[in-house]
C-alpha positions as CSV (number, residue, x, y, z in Angstrom):
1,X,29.0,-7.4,7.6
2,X,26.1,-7.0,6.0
3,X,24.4,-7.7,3.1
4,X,24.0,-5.5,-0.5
5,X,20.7,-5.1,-1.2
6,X,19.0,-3.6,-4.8
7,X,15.2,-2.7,-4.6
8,X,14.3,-1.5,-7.6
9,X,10.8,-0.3,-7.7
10,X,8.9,1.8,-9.8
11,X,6.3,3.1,-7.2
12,X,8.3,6.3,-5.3
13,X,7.9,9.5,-4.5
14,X,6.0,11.8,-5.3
15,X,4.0,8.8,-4.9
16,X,2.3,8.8,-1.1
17,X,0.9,5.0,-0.4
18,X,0.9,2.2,0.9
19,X,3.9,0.6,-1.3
20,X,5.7,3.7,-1.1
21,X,5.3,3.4,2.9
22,X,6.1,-0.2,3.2
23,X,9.2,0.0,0.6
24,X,10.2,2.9,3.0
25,X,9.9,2.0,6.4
26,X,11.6,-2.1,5.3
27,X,14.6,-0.1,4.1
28,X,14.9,2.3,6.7
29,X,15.3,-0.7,9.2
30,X,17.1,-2.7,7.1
31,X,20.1,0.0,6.6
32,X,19.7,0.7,10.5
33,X,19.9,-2.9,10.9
34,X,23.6,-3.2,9.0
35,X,22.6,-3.6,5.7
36,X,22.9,-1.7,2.3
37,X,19.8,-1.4,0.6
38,X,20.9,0.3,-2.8
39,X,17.6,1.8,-4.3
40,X,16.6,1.9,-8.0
41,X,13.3,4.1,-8.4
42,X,11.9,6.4,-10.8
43,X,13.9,9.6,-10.4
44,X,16.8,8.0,-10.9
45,X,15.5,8.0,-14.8
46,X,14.2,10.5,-17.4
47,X,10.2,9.5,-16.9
48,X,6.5,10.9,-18.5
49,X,3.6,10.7,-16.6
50,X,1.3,8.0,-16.1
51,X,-1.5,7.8,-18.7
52,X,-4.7,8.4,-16.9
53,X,-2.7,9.3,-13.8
54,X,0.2,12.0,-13.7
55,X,1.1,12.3,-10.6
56,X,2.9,8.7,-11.0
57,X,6.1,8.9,-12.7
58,X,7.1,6.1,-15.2
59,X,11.1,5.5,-16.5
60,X,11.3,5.2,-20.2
61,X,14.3,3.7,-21.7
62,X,15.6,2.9,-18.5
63,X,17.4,-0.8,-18.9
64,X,20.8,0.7,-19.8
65,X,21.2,2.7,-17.0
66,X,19.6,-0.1,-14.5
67,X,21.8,-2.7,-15.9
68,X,24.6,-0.2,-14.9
69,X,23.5,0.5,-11.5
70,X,23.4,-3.2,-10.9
71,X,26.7,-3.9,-12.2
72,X,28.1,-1.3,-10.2
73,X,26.3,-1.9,-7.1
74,X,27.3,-5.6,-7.5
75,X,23.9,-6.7,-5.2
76,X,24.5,-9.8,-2.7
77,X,20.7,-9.7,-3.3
78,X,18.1,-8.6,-5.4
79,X,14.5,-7.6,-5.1
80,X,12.0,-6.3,-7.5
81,X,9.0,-4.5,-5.7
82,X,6.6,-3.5,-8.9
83,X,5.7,-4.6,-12.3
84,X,6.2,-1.6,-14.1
85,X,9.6,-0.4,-16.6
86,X,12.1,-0.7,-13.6
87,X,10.8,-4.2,-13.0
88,X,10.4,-5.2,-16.1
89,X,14.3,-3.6,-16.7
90,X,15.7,-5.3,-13.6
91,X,13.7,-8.5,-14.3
92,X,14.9,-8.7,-17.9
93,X,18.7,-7.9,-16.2
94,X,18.4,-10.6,-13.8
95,X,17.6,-13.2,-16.6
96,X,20.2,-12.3,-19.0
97,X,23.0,-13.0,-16.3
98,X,21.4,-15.6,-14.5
99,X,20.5,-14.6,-11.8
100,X,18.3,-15.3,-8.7
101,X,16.1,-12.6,-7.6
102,X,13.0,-12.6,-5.5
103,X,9.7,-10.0,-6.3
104,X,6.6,-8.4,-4.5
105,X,2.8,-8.4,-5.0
106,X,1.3,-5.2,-3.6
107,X,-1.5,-4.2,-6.0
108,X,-4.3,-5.6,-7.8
109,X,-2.6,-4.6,-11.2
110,X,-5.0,-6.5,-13.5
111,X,-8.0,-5.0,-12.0
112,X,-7.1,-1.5,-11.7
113,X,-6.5,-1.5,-15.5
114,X,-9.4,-3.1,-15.7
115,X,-11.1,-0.1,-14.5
116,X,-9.1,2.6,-16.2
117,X,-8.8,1.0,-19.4
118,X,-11.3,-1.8,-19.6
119,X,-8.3,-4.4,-20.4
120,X,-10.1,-7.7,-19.1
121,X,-8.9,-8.9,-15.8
122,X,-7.1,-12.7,-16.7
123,X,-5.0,-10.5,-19.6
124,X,-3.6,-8.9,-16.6
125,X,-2.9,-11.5,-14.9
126,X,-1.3,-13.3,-17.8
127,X,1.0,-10.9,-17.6
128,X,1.9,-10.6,-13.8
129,X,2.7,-14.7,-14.3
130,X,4.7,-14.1,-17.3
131,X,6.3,-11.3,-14.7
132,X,6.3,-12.9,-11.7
133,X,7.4,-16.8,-12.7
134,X,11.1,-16.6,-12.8
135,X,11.5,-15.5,-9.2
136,X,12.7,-17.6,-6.5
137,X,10.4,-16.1,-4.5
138,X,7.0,-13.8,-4.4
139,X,6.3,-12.0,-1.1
140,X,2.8,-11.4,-0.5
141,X,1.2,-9.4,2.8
142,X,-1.9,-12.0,3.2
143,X,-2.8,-15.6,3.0
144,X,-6.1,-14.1,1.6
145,X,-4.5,-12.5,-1.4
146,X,-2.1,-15.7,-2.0
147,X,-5.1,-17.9,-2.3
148,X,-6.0,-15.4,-4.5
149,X,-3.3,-15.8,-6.9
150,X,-2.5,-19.7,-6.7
151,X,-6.2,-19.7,-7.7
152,X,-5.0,-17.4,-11.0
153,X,-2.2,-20.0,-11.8
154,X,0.8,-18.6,-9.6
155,X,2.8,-21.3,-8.1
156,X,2.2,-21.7,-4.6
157,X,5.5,-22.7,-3.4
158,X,7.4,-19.8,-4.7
159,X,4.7,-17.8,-2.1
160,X,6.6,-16.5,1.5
161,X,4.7,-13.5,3.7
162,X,5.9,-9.8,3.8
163,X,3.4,-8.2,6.2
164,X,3.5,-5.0,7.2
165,X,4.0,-2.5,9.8
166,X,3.0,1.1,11.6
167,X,4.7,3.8,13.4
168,X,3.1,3.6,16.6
169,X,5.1,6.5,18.2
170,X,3.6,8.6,15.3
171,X,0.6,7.3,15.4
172,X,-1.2,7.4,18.3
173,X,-4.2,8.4,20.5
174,X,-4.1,12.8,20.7
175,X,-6.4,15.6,21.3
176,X,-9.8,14.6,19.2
177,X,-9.9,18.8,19.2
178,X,-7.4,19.4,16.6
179,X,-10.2,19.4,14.0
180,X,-13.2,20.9,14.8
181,X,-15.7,20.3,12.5
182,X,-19.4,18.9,13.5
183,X,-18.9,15.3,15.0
184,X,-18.9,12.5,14.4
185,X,-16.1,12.7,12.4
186,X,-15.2,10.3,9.4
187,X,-12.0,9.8,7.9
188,X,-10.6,8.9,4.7
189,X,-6.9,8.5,3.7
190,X,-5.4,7.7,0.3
191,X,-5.4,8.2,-3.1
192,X,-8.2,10.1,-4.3
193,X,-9.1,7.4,-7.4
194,X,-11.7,5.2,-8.9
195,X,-9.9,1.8,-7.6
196,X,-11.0,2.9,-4.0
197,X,-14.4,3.1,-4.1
198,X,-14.8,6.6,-2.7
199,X,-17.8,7.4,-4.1
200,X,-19.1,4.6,-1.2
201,X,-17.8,6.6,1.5
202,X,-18.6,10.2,0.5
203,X,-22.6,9.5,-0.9
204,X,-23.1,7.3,2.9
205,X,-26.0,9.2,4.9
206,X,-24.4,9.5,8.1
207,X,-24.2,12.0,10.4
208,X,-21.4,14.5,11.2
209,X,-18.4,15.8,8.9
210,X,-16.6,13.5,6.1
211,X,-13.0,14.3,5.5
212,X,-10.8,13.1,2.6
213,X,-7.7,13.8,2.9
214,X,-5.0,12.5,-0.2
215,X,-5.0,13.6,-3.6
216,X,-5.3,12.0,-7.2
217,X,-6.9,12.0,-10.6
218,X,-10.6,12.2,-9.2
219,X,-9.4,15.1,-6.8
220,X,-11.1,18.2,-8.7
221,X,-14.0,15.9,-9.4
222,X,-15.7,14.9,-6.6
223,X,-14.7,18.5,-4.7
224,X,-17.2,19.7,-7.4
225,X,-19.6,16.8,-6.7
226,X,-19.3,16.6,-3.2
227,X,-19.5,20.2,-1.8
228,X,-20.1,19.4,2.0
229,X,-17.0,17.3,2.1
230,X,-13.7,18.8,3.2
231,X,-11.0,17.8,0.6
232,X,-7.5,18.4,2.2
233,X,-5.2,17.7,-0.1
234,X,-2.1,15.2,1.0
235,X,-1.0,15.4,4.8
236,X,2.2,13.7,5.8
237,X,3.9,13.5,9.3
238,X,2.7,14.8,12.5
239,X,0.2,17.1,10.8
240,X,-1.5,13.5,9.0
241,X,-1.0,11.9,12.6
242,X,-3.2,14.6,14.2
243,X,-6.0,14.3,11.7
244,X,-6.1,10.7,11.8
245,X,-6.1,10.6,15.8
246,X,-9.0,13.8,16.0
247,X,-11.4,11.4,13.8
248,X,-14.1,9.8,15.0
249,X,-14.4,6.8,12.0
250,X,-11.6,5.8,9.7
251,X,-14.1,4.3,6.5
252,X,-12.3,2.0,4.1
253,X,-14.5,1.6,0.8
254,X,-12.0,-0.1,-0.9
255,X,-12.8,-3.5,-2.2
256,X,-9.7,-4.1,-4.3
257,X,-6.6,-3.2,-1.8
258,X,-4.3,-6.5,-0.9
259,X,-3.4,-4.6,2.7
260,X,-4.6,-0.8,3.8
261,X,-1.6,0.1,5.6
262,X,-3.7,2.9,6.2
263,X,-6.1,0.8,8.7
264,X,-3.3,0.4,10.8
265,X,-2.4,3.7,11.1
266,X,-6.1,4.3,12.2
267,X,-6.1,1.7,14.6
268,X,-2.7,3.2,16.1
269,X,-4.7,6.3,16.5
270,X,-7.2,4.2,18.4
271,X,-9.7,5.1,15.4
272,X,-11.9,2.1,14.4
273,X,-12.4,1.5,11.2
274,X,-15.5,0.5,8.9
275,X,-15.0,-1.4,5.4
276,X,-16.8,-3.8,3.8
277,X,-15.9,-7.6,4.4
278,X,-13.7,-7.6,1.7
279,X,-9.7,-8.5,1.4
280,X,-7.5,-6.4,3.4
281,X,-9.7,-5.7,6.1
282,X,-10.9,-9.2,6.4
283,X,-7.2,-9.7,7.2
284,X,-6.5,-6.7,9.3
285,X,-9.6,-5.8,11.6
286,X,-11.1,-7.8,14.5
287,X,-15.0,-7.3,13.7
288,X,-16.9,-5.6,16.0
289,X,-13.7,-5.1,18.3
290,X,-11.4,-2.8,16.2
291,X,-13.5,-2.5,13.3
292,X,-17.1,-3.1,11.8
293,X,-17.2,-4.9,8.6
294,X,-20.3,-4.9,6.5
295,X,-21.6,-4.6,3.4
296,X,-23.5,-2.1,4.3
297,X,-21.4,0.5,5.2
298,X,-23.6,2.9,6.6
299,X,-24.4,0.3,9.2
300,X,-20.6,-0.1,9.5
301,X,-19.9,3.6,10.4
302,X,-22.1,3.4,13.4
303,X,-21.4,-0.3,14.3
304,X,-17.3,1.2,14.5
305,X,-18.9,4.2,16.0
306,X,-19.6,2.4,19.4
307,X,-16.1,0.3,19.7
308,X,-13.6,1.1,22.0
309,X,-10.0,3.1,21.0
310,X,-8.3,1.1,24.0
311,X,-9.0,-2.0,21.9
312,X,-8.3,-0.7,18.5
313,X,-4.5,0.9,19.8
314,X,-3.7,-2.8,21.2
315,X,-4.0,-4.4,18.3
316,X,-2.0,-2.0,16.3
317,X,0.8,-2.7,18.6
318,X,1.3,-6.1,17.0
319,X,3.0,-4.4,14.1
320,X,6.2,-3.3,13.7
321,X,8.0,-2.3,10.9
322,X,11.2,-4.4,12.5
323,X,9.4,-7.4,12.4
324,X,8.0,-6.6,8.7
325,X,11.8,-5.6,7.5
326,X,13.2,-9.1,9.3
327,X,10.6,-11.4,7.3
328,X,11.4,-9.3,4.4
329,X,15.6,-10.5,4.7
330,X,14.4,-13.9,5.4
331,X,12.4,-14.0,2.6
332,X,15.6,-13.0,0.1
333,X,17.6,-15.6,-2.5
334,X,21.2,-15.2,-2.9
335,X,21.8,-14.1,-6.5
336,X,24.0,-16.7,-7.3
C-alpha cells in the first residue's frame, strides 16, 4: 500500500512554469506509482492577485481550511513546495502538532523581490531561513544553488537533490516547417517578466526571427517596444512542442533561475540552447555540445547555432520524470 502524501504549494495553475511543471509531472508519477498525493494549492482558497503580478493567485486567510484538509487527509507525509500563505499555513500547521515535514527550494525569492520591490536581498533570505529551518529536509535541483544557500546560512545537512525531468515523447525532434518565419529562428519560453532578463534576448543583433512565446506582467510592454518580435501568448501541449522543435536557437537570458526546465525541453527538441554561464545552465548544458554559454550572448546564439540536434536530444534522454519523482519519495520524512 502506499503512501499519503500532502503537497501543499502555492505556485498552480493558472500559473505555467517550471514549479508548476515539476510539482506536476512528480505527482503524476507518484499517484501512477501507488501513491496518494493529496494536493493543497491556491484554488482550493478564496485568493487576490499577486501585487505586481495578477496572473499568480495568492490564498488569504487560508490556515483554517489547510489545517482541515490536513487533519482530514491524515498525511503519512508532508511536503511543502513554496514560501508563500499555503506554506507559511501548512508550515505553521506542522509546528503546532509536531510534526516532521520536509520543503522545496525552486526560486530565487529574495532576489526577485528585490527587483520588483527593491526589498534588499539578505532580508529575503532571513526570511526563507526563518521558513525553511524547521524542516527535516530541503530539496534543491543543483549542487550549484545549494552552495548557494549554505553560503547564505542554510544548514547543509538538512540539503538532499530533487532534480528534474522532461517528456521526451512530447518533446522531440519534428518538422522545423511548422513556423515559417525568416530563419534562423530563436526561441524563447517562459514568463514574460523582469526576473528573466528578456530585454537580453529580444535587443541581441542577430539574424533571423525572435519568438517569445509565454505571457506575464511585461507582456503588453515589450510588444510595444519590440515590434519585430512575434509575441505568442502561452502555448501548452503539442502545439508548444511544435514550436519549440521548428526553432532554430532556444536563448535563455536568465541569470537568476535555480533550473530552466525549459532547457530541457529544448534540448528534447534537439534545439541547442544559448545562456550566459550563469546557474542553471552551468548545471544543465554541455558547452559547445548541447549549448553555448557566454556572456556575450550574441556570440552564444551563433556559437549554439553550429551544434548538432543528435547531440543535444541525447542528453535530454538522461531525464526522466520517474527518476525525478523516485528521489523526490526518497527524499520524504515520516511525520511522526
Amino acid at each position: 500500500m502506499g503512501l499519503k502524501i500532502a503537497f501543499i504549494t502555492d505556485a498552480w495553475y493558472p500559473q505555467i512554469n517550471g514549479v508548476v511543471t515539476t510539482i506536476e509531472n512528480t505527482c503524476k508519477a507518484l499517484n501512477n506509482g501507488g501513491d496518494d498525493v493529496f494536493l493543497i494549492t491556491p484554488d482550493r482558497f478564496y485568493t487576490i492577485p499577486c501585487p505586481s503580478y495578477p496572473s499568480i493567485k495568492l490564498a488569504i486567510f487560508c490556515y483554517p481550511k489547510v489545517r482541515r484538509l490536513l487533519n482530514e487527509f491524515a498525511p503519512d507525509r508532508i511536503h511543502i513546495a513554496t514560501e508563500g500563505p499555503l506554506g507559511l499555513a501548512a508550515r505553521k500547521y506542522c509546528l503546532k502538532y509536531k510534526l516532521a515535514f520536509s520543503t522545496s527550494f525552486h526560486t530565487l525569492f529574495a532576489e526577485y523581490i528585490n527587483l520588483r520591490f527593491g526589498m534588499p536581498v539578505a532580508l529575503g533570505y532571513r526570511f526563507l531561513r526563518w521558513f525553511h529551518k524547521p524542516a527535516s529536509h530541503i530539496m534543491i535541483a543543483t549542487a550549484r544553488v545549494e552552495a548557494n544557500l549554505v553560503n547564505r546560512g542554510f544548514d547543509k545537512a538538512q540539503c538532499v537533490r530533487w532534480s528534474r525531468g522532461v517528456d521526451v515523447d512530447r518533446f522531440r525532434p519534428r518538422d522545423k516547417n511548422f513556423i515559417s518565419y525568416r530563419r534562423p529562428i530563436s526561441l524563447y519560453v517562459g514568463r514574460v517578466a523582469i526576473e528573466k532578463n528578456l530585454h537580453a534576448f529580444l535587443n541581441l543583433p542577430v539574424s533571423g526571427t525572435k519568438i517569445v512565446v509565454g505571457d506575464g506582467p511585461q507582456l503588453h510592454k515589450l510588444k510595444k517596444q519590440f515590434p519585430d518580435v512575434v509575441f505568442t501568448g502561452f502555448q501548452t501541449g503539442e502545439h508548444l512542442a511544435k514550436t519549440m522543435a521548428a526553432a532554430d536557437v532556444f536563448v535563455f537570458p536568465s541569470r537568476t533561475d535555480t533550473f530552466g526546465i525549459v532547457m530541457l525541453d529544448a534540448l528534447a527538441c534537439g534545439v541547442p540552447v544559448a545562456a550566459y554561464p550563469v546557474q542553471g545552465p552551468i548545471d544543465i548544458l554541455i558547452n559547445n555540445k548541447t549549448g553555448c554559454m557566454q556572456e556575450d550572448l550574441q556570440q552564444a546564439f551563433y556559437g549554439a547555432l553550429a551544434l548538432h540536434s543528435e547531440d543535444c536530444r541525447q542528453q535530454a534522454l538522461g531525464y526522466s520524470w520517474q527518476n525525478c519523482s523516485a528521489q523526490f519519495l526518497n527524499n520524504l520524512v515520516p511525520v511522526t
